[in-house]
N, C-alpha and C positions, 0 to 999 in steps of 0.2 A: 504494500500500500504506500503511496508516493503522495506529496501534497504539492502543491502549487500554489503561486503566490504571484498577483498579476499588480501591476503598478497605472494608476489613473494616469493622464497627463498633467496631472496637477502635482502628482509625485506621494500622494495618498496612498496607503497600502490599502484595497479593497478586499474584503473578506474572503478566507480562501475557499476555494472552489469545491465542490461537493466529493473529491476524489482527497480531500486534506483530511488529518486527523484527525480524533477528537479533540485532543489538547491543543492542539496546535491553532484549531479555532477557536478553544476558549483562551487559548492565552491572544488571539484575534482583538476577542470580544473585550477582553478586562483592558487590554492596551487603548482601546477606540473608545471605552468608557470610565474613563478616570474619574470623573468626578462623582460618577452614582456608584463605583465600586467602593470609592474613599467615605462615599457620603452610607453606606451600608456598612461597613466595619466600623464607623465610628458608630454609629448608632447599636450596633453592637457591643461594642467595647465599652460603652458609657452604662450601658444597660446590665452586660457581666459586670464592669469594673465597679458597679455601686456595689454588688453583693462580696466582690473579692477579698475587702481588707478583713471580713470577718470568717474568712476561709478556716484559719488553724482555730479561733472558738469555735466556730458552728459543727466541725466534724468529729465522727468519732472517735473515743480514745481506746474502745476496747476490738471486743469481734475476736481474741484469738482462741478457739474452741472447733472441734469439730463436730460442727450439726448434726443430733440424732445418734451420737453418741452416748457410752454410757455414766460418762463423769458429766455431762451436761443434762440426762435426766436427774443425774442426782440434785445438782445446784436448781433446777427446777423444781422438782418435789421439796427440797429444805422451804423455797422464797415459798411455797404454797402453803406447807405445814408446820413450818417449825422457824416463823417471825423471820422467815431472810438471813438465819443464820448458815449460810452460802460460801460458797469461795468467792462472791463478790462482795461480802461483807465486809466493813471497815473495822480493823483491829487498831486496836490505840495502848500502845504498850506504854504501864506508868510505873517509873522506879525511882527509889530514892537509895541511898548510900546509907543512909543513917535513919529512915525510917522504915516500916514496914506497913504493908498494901491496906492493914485495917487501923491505922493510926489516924486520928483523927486531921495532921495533916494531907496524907493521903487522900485519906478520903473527901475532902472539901473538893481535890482537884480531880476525884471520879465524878462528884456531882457536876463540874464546871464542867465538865466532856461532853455530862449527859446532857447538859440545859445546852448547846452545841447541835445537838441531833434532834432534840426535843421541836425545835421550829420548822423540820422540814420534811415533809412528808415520804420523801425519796427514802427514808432511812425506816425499817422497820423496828422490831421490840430490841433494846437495848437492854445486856446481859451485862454488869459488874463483873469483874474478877470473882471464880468463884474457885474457895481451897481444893486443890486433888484436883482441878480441873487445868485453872491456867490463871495460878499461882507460884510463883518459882516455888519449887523446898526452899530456899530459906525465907521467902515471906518477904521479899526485899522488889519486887517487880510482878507487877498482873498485867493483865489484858483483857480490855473493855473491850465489848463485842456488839457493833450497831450493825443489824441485820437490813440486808438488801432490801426494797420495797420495791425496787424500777430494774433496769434493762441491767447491764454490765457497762453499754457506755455511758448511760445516765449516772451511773455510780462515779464512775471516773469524773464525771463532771460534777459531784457533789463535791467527791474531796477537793477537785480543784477550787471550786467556792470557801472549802472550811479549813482547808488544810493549813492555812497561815494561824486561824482564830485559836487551832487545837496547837499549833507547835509555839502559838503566846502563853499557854498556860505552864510550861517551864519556867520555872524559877523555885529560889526559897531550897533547896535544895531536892524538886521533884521535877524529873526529865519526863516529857510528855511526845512521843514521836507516831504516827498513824502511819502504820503497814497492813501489810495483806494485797492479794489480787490488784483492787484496784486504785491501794494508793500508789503498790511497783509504778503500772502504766500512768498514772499522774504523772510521777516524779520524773519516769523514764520518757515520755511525751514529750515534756516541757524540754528535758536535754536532750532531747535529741533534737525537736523544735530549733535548740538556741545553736545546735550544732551545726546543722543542715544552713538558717540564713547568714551563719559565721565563715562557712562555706561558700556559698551562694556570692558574698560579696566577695571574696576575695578572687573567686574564679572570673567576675568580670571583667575589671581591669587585666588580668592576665589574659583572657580570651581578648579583647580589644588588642592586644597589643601582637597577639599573633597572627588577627586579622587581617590587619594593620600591613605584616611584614608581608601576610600572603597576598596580600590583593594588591599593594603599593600605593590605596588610594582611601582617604580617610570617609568617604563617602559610600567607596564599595564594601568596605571594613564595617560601619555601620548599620549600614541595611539588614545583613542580617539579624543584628543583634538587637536593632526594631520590630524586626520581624516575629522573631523567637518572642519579645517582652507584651508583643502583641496576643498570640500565641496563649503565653503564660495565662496572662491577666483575664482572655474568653476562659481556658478550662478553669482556672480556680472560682471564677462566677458562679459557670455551668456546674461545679462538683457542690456547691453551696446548697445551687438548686436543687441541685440531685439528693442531696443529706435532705431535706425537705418530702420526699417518697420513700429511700431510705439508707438507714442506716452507710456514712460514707467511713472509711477509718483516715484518721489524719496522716496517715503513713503513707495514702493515694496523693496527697499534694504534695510530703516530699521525694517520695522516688520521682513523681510528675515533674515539679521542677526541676530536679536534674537532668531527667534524660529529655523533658521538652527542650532545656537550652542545648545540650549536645547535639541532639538530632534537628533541631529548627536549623542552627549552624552549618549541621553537616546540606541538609538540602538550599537554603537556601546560598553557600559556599558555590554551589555545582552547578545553580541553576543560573548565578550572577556571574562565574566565569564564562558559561558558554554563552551569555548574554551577550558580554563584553567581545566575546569572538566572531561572532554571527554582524555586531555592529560592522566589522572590518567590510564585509562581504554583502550582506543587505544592503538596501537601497533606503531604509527609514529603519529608528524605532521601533515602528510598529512590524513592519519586515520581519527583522530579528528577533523579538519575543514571540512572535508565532513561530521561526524558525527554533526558536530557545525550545520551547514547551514541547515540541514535535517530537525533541529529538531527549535533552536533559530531562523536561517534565517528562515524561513516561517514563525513567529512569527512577526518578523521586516517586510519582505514582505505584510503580510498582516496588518500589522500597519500604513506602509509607503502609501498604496492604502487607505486604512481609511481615513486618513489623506487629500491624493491626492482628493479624492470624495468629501470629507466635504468641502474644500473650492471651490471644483469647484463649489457647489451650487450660490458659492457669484458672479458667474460670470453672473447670469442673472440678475444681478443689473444693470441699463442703466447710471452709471457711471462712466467713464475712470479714475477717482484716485481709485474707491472702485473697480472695477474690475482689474487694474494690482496690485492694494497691494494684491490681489489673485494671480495672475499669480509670482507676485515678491516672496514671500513664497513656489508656488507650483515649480518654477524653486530648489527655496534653496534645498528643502525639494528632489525633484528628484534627485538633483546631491547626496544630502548628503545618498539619500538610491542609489544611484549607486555604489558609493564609498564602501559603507557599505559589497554591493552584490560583489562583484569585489574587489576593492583595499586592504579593510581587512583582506578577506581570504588568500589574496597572501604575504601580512605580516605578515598574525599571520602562514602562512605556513613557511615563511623564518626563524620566529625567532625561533619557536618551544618552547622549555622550558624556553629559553631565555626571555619570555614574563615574567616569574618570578624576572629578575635581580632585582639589586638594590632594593631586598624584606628589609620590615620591618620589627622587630621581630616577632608582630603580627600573621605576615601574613603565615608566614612556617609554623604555626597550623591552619589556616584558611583554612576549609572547603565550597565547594561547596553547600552543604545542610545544611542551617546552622543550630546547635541543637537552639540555643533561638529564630527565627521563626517558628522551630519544635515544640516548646513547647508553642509558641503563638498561631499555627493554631489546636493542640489538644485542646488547654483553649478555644479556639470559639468553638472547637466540643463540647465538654466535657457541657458548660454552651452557649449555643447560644443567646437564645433569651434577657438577661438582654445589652450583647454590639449590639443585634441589634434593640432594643428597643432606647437605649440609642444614636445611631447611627441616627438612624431616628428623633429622638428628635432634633438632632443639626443640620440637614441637612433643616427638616421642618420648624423648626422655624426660619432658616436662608435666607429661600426662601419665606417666607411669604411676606416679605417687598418687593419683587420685583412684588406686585401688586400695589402699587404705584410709581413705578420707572418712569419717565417724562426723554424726551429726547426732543435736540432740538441740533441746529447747534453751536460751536465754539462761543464765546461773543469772543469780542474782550480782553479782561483778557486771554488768553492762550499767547497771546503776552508778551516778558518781558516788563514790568515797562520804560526800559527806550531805548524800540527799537523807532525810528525816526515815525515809520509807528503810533505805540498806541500813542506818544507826540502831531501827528499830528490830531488823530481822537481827542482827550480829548481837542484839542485846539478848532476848529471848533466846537464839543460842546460847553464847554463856551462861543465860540462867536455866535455863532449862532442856538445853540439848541440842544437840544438828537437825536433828529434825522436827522441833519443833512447830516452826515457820511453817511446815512445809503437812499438819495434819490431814493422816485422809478420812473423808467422812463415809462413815454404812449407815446407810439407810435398811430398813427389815421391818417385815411385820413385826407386831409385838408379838405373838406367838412363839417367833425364830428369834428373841433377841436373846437371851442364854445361849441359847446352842450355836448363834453367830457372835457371842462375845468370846465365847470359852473356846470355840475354835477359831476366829482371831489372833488369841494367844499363841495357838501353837505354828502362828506363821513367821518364819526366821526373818527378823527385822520389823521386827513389832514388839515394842519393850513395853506396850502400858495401851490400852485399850478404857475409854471413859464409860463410866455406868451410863445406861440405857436414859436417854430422855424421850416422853412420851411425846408426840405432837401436840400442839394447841387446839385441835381439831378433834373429829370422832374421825379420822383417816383411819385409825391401826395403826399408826408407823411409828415407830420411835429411829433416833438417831443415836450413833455412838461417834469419838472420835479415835480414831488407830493413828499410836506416838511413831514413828519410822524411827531408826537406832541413825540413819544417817540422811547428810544435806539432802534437801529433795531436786537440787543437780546432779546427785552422785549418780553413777551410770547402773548401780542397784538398784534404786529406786523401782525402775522396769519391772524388774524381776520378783520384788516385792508385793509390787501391784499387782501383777500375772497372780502370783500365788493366792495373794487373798482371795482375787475371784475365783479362782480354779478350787480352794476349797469353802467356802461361805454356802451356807446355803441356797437354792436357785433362787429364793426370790428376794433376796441380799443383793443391794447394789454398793457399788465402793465409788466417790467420787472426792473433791475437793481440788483446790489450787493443782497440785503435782498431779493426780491423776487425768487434769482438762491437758496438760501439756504433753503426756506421754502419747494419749488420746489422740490426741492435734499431730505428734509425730507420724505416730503410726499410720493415720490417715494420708500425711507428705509424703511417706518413704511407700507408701501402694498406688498413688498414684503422678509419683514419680516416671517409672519407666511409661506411665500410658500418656503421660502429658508430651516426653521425650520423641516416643514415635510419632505423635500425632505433630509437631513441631518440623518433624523431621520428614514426613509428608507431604505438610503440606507449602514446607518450603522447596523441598523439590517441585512439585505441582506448578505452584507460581514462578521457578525458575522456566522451570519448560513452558509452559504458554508463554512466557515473556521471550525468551531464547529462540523456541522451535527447536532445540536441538539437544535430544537425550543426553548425549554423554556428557558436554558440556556443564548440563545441568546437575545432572549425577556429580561430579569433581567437584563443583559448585559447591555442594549440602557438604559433601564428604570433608572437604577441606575446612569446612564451616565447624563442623562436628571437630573436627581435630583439635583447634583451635579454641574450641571452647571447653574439651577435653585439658589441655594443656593451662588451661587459668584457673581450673578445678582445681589440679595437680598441684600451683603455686600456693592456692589458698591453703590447700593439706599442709603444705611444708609450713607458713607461716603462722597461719592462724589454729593449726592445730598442735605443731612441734614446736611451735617460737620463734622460730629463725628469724631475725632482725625484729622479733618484739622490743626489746629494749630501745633498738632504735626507730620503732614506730609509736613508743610509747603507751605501750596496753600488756598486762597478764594475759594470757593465753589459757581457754578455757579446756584446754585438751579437745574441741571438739568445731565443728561448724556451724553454725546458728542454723535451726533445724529446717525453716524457711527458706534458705541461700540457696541451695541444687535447685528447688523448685523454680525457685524464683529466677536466680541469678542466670539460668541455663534458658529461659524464654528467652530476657533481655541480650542476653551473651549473643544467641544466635543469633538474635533479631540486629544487631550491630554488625556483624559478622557477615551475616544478609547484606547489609546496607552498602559495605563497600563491594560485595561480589559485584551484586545489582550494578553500581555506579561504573567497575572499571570492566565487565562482561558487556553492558550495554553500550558501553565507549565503542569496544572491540566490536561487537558485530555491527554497530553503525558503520565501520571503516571496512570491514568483511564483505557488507550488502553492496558497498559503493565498489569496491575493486573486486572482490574476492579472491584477494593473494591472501594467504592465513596468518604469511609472515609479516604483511603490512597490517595486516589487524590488531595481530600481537603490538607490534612494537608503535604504532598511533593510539593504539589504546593506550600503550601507555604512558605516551608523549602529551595524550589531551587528558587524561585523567590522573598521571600520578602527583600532580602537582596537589591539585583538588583533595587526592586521598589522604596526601601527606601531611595538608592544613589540617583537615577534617579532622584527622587522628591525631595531630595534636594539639587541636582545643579541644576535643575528646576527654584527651590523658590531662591538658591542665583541670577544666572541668572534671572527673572524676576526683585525681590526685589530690585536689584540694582538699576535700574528706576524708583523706586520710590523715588528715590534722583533728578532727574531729576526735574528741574526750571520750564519747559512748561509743562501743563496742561495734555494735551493729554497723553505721554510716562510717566507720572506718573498712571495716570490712567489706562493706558495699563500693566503698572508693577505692577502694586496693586492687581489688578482684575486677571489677569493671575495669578499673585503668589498666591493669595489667591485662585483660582480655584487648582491650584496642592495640595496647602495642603489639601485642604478638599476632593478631590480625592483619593490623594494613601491614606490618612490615615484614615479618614472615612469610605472611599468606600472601595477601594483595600485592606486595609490588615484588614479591620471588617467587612464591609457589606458585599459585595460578598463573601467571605468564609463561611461568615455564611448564604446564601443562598444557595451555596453549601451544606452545614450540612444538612438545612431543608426541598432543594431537594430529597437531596441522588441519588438513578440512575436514578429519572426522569429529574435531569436536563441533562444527557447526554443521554435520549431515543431520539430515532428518529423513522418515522415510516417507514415502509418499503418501502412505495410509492414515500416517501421524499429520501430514501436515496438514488432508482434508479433516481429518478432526478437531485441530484446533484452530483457537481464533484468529487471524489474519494478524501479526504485528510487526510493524519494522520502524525501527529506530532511524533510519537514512531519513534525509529530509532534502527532496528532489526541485 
C-alpha cells in the first residue's frame, strides 16, 4: 500500500488521495487543522487537569489480596462478625519504660486513642489491650485494636486522617505508634509517594539535557517533553475519574508517570526526527507530517498496541492493586500515544522548520541518517558473527542466574527506619516475639473451636494459640488468634500456613495480614507462566501483521524474551545476593518483591517491543523501497540508531533516577527497568538484531503467499 501526496498550485498540501494511509491522512488532517486540534486538547487538558492535582489523595492505598481467596474470606467474615477485628484493622501499640499497660498513666493515653476512633465511623468496636492476649509478659507494652468498618482502602485513608492525632499522644514517658495492615500501606504510600516525585524531578532536567544533545535544537528537545506532560496531566485526570467507578490503587499513577515520561519520549523522539527528515524532501509542512505519520507513526502505532496488549495480560491477575497499576500505565501510555497521533502532528504542522530554532552548532550539520551508525551497521554486516557471538555471551550468562531468583511478598524493611508503623512492629517484637506482628486468624464454628485450638497447637510454628472469642452475632463462629514462632517475612511462614490448613478442621479457615500475602503470592507465581505466554503471543502476533514476515518476527519476540531474561538474572544477583547493595544503598531482603516477575516482565517486554518495532520498521521501510536486505540492515540503522540511542538513554536517566529512591520497591523498579533498556537497545537493538538481519538476509522478510492473503495489507514505505 503506497500513499501519494499531490501539491495545489498554491503550494498547499491537498489531502492524500484514497490509495494513502490511515495515519498518514490523519497526520493530513491534524496538520490542516491546528487550531481545532489545539483548541480540543486544551479543552481536554483543563477539564482532566482540574481533577489531577488530587490524583495521589483520591486513589487507593490498599487492593493487595487475592480475590476469592481464602485469607480474604476470613478478613471478610471477622469485619461481618467479630466488630472489624480484621487484618485491616488498626493496631496502636502503647509502651512505656517505666510504667505498665494498667497504670493509670497508661491508661488515660488508651482512652485518648479510643476518643481518636470514637468520631469516625470507618473504625468499628475498639478492643483495649487485653492480658494473655496482647499484653507483652512483662506488662510494659499492649495493643489497642480498632476494628475495620469500611473497605481496606478506606482504612488506609482513615489512618492517613489520624495517624498524626495518635503519634501526638506520645509523651510523659508513653510511646504511642499505629501498625498493622493498613497503617504498613499508609506509611509505605506516603514514601514511596515522596520517592517517586523526588525522582520525577530530578529525571527532568536530566532528560532535557539529553534531548537537548540529541536533537541539537532546544525546541525539538522540548516538544517532547510537552508532549509526555500533556500526556501525564489527561491520565492522572482520567485515573481520578476512574477511582470514582472504582477502586484505583495509587501505585497506577506512579508506575504511570514513569513509564508515560519514558515512553511519550521514546515516541515522540522518532516521530520529530523523521519529521525533521521528510522537511528536507517534502515540498510543505504539511507534506512531511503526512509523510512522518505514514511511515514513523505506524511504527509508534504499533509500538503503543505492543505495549497496550503486554500489560493487559496482567489484568487477569485477581488482584485490584496488581491489576489497576495495569490499567494506571495502560491509561498513561493511551493518552501519551493519543497525543503522539493527534497533538504532535498538529505542532510539528504549525511550526514547520521552526522545529529547528534555537539549533546548536552541532546540529545544522546533523543529519537524519547518521554516517557513524552507517558505518556501525556495515561493521555488523561486514564481521557479524564475532558481536553476535559476543552478544549472546553477555545476555546468556546474564540470565542464567534468574534460575535461582526466589520471590516473596514486601518484609516489613521496605518501610523507612523511622516511619511510626516499622517503630511499632520492631516494638511488639521485642516485646512479644517475631511473630507477633504478623498473627494468623481461624475462624471455626463454635462446635470445632476445641478441636481446632488443640490441634493448632500441634502445628510446628505455632507457640501460643488465643482462647476462642465468640462472635457478636448469632453467626456460630468464634475467632482465635495463632502466635507464628517466626517474622511473618520469614520464608517459613508458607509452610506454617500450608500446615495449619492441611490439619484444622474442614470448616476452619486461617486468615490474617501474613496469610492475604502468601495468598497474593501464590496467586503471582500461577499465573505467572500464563501471563508470560500470552505476552509472548501476542507480541509475536503484532510483530507479524506489522512485519509480514515470520521469521523476522519470531527473532523479534525471541531476542525480546532474552533480554528480558537477562535483567531478571541482574535483579537475582542484586536484589536478592547484594551485590553492590551497599553501594545502592538498601539491605537486601534475600528475595524479589513478589509482584516484580509479574509485573516487571509485561513492562520489560513491552520496552523491548518498543525498540524492535522502531529499528524493524526502519528496516523494512528501506527493504520495500530497494529490496537489497543489506541496505535495509544497515539504513535501518543509519535512520534509526540514533533515535534508539537517545530513546535508551532518557530511558536509563528516567529509570536510574529511582534508584536513588529510600523505599525498596521504586528502587528496584528503577534498577531492573534501567538495566533492562541498557541491555536492550544496546545488546539487542543496535548488535543483535542487525546482525540477525545480516545472517537472514531476504528470509527474514519472506513471507508466504498464503500468509500474506491473510493478513492485513501494511507497509511502512511512503511513495
Amino acid at each position: 500500500m503506497t500513499d501519494s501526496l499531490t501539491v495545489s498550485a498554491a503550494g498547499d498540501t491537498a489531502p492524500p488521495s484514497g490509495s494513502a494511509g490511515m495515519l498518514g491522512r490523519l497526520g493530513d488532517a491534524m496538520a490542516g487543522r491546528t487550531r481545532l486540534v489545539f483548541g480540543i486538547w486544551l479543552a481536554v487538558l483543563v477539564a482532566l487537569g482540574a481533577a489531577a492535582p488530587s490524583v495521589f489523595d483520591s486513589l487507593a492505598g490498599a487492593g493487595w489480596q487475592a480475590n476469592g481467596s481464602e485469607s480474604v474470606r476470613v478478613r471478610e467474615l471477622a469485619e461481618q462478625h467479630f466488630g472489624g477485628n480484621s487484618s485491616a484493622a488498626v493496631q496502636v501499640v502503647v509502651h512505656s519504660d517505666t510504667a505498665t499497660v494498667d497504670s493509670p498513666q497508661v491508661q488515660q493515653v488508651v482512652g485518648e486513642i479510643t476518643g481518636v476512633f470514637s468520631g469516625d465511623a470507618r473504625f468499628g468496636a475498639v478492643v483495649p489491650p487485653q492480658p494473655g492476649m496482647s499484653i507483652s509478659p512483662d506488662g510494659h507494652t499492649g495493643i489497642l485494636i480498632a476494628g475495620a468498618n469500611a473497605s481496606t482502602d478506606d482504612m488506609v485513608k482513615a489512618v492517613d486522617e489520624h495517624k498524626a492525632a495518635l503519634t501526638d499522644l506520645s509523651g510523659d514517658g508513653v510511646e504511642v505508634y499505629p501498625t498493622g495492615a493498613s497503617a504498613l500501606w499508609s506509611d509505605f504510600n506516603k514514601a514511596n509517594h515522596d520517592a517517586m516525585l523526588e525522582a520525577e524531578m530530578f529525571s527532568w532536567p536530566v532528560t532535557l539535557a539529553i534531548m537537548v544533545l540529541a536533537f541539537g535544537s532546544l525546541v525539538a528537545a522540548g516538544l517532547p517533553l510537552l508532549l509526555t506532560l500533556a500526556g501525564l496531566v489527561a491520565s492522572a485526570g482520567g485515573l481520578v475519574l476512574l477511582n470514582q467507578i472504582t477502586p484505583i490503587s495509587v501505585w497506577a499513577m506512579n508506575f504511570a508517570m514513569m513509564f508515560a515520561l519514558a515512553l511519550g519520549i521514546d515516541y515522540a523522539l522518532f516521530i520529530v526526527a523523521r519529521f525533521r527528515d521528510a522537511l528536507t524532501s517534502a515540498p510543505n509542512a504539511r507534506a512531511a507530517v503526512a509523510e512522518t505519520m505514514d511511515t514513523a507513526g505506524k511504527a509508534v502505532a504499533l509500538s503503543g498496541l505492543t505495549v497496550l496488549v503486554s500489560l493487559s495480560a496482567v489484568l487477569i491477575v485477581p488482584a485490584p492493586a496488581v491489576r489497576t497499576m495495569a490499567v494506571g500505565i495502560m491509561f498513561a501510555v493511551a493518552f501519551v500515544l493519543l497525543a503522539t497521533l493527534t497533538l504532535l502532528p498538529a505542532a510539528l504542522g504549525a511550526l514547520g522548520t521552526k522545529i529547528n530554532a534555537a539549533a546548536l552548532p552541532h546540529a545544522k550539520r546533523q543529519q537524519h541518517r547518521s554516517p557513524r551508525f552507517a558505518a556501525w551497521g556495515r561493521l555488523l554486516h561486514d564481521k557479524p558473527w564475532p558481536f553476535a557471538i559476543g552478544a549472546l555471551i553477555v545476555l546468556i550468562g546474564l540470565s542464567v542466574p534468574v534460575f535461582g531468583l526466589k520471590v516473596a511478598m514486601p518484609s516489613i524493611q521496605v518501610v523507612p527506619a523511622d516511619a511510626p508503623v516499622r517503630q511499632g512492629y520492631e516494638l511488639v517484637q521485642a516485646q512479644m516475639g517475631k511473630g507477633a506482628p504478623g498473627m494468623l486468624q481461624i475462624i471455626a464454628p463454635a462446635a470445632d473451636a476445641d478441636r481446632a485450638s488443640s490441634t493448632a497447637m500441634t502445628v510446628d510454628g505455632i507457640s501460643m494459640v488465643t482462647p476462642a472469642q465468640p462472635a457478636g452475632d448469632d453467626s456460630g463462629l468464634v475467632m482465635m488468634q495463632a502466635l507464628p514462632d517466626v517474622d511473618p517475612s520469614d520464608a517459613r511462614m508458607g509452610e506454617i500456613l500450608d500446615d495449619l490448613r492441611d490439619t484444622l478442621p474442614s470448616e476452619a479457615l486461617v486468615g490474617g495480614a501474613p496469610a492475604e500475602n502468601l495468598d497474593l503470592q501464590q496467586a503471582l507465581d500461577h499465573y505467572l507462566p500464563i501471563i508470560v505466554g500470552i505476552i509472548l503471543v501476542l507480541g509475536f502476533a503484532l510483530l507479524l501483521i506489522a512485519l509480514q514476515a515470520p521469521l523476522i518476527a519470531a527473532l523479534g519476540t525471541a531476542v525480546s524474551l532474552l533480554s528480558t531474561a537477562a535483567a531478571f538474572g541482574v535483579a537475582k544477583l542484586i536484589f536478592q545476593d547484594g551485590h553492590g547493595a551497599s553501594l545502592l544503598g538498601f539491605t537486601p531482603q534475600g528475595f524479589l518483591d513478589g509482584w516484580g516477575p509479574v509485573f516487571f516482565f509485561a513492562m520489560i517486554f513491552a520496552i523491548a517491543m518498543d525498540y524492535t518495532v522502531f529499528l524493524l520498521a526502519t528496516a523494512k521501510e528501506h527493504y520495500e523501497h530497494t529490496g537489497d536486505p543489506k541496505r535495509a540492515q544497515v539504513d535501518g540503522m543509519a535512520h534509526s540508531g540514533r533515535v534508539i540511542f537517545a530513546a535508551a538513554a532518557v530511558m536509563v536517566a528516567v529509570f536510574f533516577t529511582f534508584a536513588l529512591a529510600d523505599p525498596l520497591p521504586p528502587k528496584e523498579m528503577g534498577i531492573i527497568l534501567g538495566v533492562a533498556v541498557l541491555l536492550d537497545a544496546f545488546a539487542v537493538r543496535l548488535v543483535l538484531l542487525p546482525v540477525l538481519l545480516r545472517l537472514t538476509g531476504h528470509a527474514a522478510w519472506r513471507s508466504p503467499a498464503w500468509l500474506r492473503k491473510a493478513l492485513p495489507s501494511i507497509s511502512f514505505a511512503h511513495h
